[in-house]
C-alpha positions in Angstrom: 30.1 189.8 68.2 29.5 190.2 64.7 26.1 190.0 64.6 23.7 193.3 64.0 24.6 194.6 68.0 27.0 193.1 69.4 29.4 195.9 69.6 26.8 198.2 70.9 26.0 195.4 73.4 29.8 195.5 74.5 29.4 199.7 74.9 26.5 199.1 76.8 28.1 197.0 79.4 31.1 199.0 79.3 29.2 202.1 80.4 27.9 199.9 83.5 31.1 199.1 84.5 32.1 202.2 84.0 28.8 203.9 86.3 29.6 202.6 89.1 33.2 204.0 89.1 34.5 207.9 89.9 35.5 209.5 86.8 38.7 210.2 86.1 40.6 213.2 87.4 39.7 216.4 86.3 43.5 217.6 85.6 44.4 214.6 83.1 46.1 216.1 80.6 45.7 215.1 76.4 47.0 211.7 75.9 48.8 210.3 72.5 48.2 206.8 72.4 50.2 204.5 70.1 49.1 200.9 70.4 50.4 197.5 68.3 48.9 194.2 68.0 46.3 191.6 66.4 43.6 192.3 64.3 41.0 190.1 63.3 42.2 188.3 66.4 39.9 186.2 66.6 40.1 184.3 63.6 42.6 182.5 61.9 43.2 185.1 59.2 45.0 187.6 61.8 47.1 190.3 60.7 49.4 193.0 62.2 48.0 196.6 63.2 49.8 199.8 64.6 47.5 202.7 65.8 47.6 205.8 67.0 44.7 208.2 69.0 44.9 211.4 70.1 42.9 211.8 73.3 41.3 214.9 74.2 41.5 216.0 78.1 38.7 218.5 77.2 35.4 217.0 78.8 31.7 217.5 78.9 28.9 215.9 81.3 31.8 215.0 83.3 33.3 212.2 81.8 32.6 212.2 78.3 36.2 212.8 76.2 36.8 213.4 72.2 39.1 211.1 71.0 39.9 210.6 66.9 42.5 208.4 65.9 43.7 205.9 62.5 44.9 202.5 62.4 46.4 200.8 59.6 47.4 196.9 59.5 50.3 194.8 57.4 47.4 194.2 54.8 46.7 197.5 53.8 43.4 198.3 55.7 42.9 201.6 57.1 40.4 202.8 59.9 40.6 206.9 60.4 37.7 207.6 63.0 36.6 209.9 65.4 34.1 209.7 68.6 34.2 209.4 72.2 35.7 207.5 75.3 35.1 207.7 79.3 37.9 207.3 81.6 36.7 205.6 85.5 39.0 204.9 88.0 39.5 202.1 90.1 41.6 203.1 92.7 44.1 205.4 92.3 46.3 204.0 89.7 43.9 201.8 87.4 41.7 203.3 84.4 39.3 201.8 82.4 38.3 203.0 79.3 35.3 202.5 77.1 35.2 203.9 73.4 33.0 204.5 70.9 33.4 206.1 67.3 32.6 205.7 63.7 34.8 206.7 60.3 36.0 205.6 57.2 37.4 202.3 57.0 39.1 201.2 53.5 39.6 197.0 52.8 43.0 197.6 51.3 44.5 193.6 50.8 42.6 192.6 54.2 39.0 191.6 55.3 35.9 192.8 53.5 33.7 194.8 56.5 30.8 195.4 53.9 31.3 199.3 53.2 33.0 202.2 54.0 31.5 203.5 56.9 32.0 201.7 60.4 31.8 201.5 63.8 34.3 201.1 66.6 33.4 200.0 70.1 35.5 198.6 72.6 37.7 199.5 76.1 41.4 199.6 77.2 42.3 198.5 80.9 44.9 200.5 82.0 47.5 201.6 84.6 48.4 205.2 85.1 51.5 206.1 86.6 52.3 209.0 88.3 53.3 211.0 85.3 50.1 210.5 83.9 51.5 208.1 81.2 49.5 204.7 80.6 50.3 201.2 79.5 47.1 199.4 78.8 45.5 196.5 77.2 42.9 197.4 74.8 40.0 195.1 72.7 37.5 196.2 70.7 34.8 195.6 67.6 34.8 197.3 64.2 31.3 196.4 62.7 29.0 198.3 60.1 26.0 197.4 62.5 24.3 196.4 59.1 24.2 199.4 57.5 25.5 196.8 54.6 24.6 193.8 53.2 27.5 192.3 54.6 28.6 192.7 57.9 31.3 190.3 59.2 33.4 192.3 61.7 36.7 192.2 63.2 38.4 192.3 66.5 41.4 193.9 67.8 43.8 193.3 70.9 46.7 195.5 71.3 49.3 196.9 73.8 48.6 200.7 74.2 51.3 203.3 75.5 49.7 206.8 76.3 51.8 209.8 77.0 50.9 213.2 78.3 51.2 215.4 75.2 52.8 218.0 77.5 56.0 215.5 78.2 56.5 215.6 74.5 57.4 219.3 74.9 59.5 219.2 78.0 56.2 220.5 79.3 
């Protein structure tokens, strides 16, 4: 998936699989997301990432949500981005999520992407609960699309746990 499309090709086929399901409901609240797992999972120079998003409930076109966000790994890189996801139901409990944004990414110790400026694309699969809290599974693509000379990319896979931003206020 590091070649020049390959993570628009992923958005792309996440927005089909997300067309033919019903959007998500209309009085989801904002989410803060903290996630932790692999990145550059799949190759054999993995390291350690922790990442955080703040997910906004606000919506336009129906189902298209702000989110911006930062992720940092045990080698010093750091990816603080902004853009947009979709939520789609399946049922009443599961959620899929496809995302796409760009932002500033800096190499720190880790992996060489080719520049500063990249994109992310990529979607969690989720389970809502009740309170409208998620625990999710998340992978996705950071890629300069070839903006650069060099473009080598790098996966993520990670745990995500999304709380209402409301329940951190006794709201």
């Amino acid at each position: 998936m590091s070649g020049r499309f390959g993570g628009l090709g992923a958005a792309f086929l996440a927005l089909a699989l997300v067309a033919a399901a019903p959007a998500a409901r209309a009085d989801d609240p904002d989410l803060l997301a903290i996630g932790g797992g692999a990145y550059n999972v799949l190759r054999a120079a993995k390291e350690a990432e922790l990442r955080a998003e703040y997910r906004f409930s606000y919506r336009f076109l129906d189902i298209i949500r702000p989110v911006v966000g930062a992720l940092g790994t045990n080698k010093g890189s750091f990816f603080g981005y902004g853009g947009f996801r979709l939520d789609a139901e399946i049922g009443r409990h599961f959620v899929i999520t496809p995302e796409a944004t760009m932002g500033y990414w800096s190499r720190g110790d880790g992996k060489d992407l080719g520049g500063a400026f990249e994109f992310k694309t990529g979607g969690e699969f989720a389970w809502r609960f009740d309170d409208y809290s998620r625990i999710g599974l998340l992978f996705d693509h950071i890629s300069n699309a070839g903006i650069y000379k060099k473009n080598p990319g790098v996966e993520s896979a990670m745990v995500v746990y999304s709380i209402p931003i409301g329940a951190l206020f006794g709201r």
